[in-house]
C-alpha positions in Angstrom: -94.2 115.6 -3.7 -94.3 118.6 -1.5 -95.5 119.3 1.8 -96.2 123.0 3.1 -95.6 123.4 7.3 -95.5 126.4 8.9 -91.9 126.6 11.1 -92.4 126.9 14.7 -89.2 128.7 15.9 -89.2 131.5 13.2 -93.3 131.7 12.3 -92.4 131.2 8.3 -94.4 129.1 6.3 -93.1 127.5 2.8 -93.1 124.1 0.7 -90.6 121.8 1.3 -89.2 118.6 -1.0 -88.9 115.2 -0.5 -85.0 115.2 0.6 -86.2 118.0 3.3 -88.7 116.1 4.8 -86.3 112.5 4.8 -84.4 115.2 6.9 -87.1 116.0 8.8 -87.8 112.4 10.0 -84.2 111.8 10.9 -83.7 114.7 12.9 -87.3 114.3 14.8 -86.3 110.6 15.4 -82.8 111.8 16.8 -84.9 114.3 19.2 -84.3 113.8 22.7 -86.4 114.7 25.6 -83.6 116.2 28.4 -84.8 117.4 31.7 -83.3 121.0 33.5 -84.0 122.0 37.0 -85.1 125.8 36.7 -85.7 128.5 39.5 -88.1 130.2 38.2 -90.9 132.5 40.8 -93.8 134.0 38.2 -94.7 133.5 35.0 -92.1 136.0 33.4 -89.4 133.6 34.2 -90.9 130.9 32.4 -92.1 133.1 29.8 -88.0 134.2 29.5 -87.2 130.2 29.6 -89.6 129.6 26.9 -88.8 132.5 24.7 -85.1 131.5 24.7 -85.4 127.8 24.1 -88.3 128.6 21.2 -85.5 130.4 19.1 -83.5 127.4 19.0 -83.4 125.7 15.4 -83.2 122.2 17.1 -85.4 122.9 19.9 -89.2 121.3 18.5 -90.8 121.6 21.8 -90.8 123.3 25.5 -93.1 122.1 28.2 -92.6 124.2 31.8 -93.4 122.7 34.6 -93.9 126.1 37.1 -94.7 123.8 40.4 -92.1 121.3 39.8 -89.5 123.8 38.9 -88.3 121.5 35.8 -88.3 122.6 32.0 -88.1 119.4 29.5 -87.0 120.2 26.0 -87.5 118.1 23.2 -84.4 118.6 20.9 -81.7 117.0 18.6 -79.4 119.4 20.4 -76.6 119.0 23.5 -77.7 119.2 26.4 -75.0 121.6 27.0 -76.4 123.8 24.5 -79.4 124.1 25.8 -77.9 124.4 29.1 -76.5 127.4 27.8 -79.0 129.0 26.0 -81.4 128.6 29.7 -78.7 130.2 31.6 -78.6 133.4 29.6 -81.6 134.0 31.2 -80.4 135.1 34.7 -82.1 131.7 36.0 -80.4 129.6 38.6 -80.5 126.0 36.6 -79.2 122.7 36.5 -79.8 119.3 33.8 -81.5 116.4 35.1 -81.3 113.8 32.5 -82.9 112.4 29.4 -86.2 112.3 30.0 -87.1 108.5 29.7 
C-alpha cells in the first residue's frame, strides 16, 4: 500500500511505501516536545525562530508563544540541536525542558 503526504519542512509532495511509513510511526512516537526560553520583541523574531526550526528534517512542529517568551518544538532531535539551530538567529535563548 501507498500513502501520498505532502512534506512540511521542504513543501514536496510524493508516495511513500510501507517500510517509510513503519518509519514514520517510529520516529513520530520518538518525538519529543522540549521547551526554549526565547527573547523575542515583534513578530519578525518569531517569524526568524520559526523559519529556522521549520527547515529542520526532525522538527514536525513549532508553536511560539510571543507573551510567554517560550518556543516548544516537537522533534526526534537533541535538544542541543535545536538549541543550536534557535541561536543562529541572533536571539538571546535558553532550553527549559521536555515539555511534559
Amino acid at each position: 500500500s501507498f500513502l501520498y503526504i505532502k512534506i512540511l519542512w521542504s513543501g514536496a509532495s510524493r508516495f511513500i511505501g510501507d517500510s517509510e511509513i513503519e518509519l514514520l510511526d517510529r520516529r513520530m512516537a520518538q518525538s519529543k516536545v522540549h521547551e526554549f526560553k526565547v527573547s523575542m520583541s515583534c513578530e519578525g523574531c518569531s517569524a526568524a525562530v520559526n523559519r529556522v526550526l521549520g527547515r529542520l528534517p526532525g522538527a514536525s512542529k513549532v508553536e511560539i508563544d510571543m507573551e510567554g517568551q517560550k518556543v516548544f518544538v516537537s522533534s526526534t532531535l537533541s535538544a542541543d540541536e535545536l538549541l543550536a539551530a534557535i541561536q543562529k538567529t541572533g536571539r538571546e535563548c535558553s532550553y527549559v525542558g521536555i515539555k511534559q
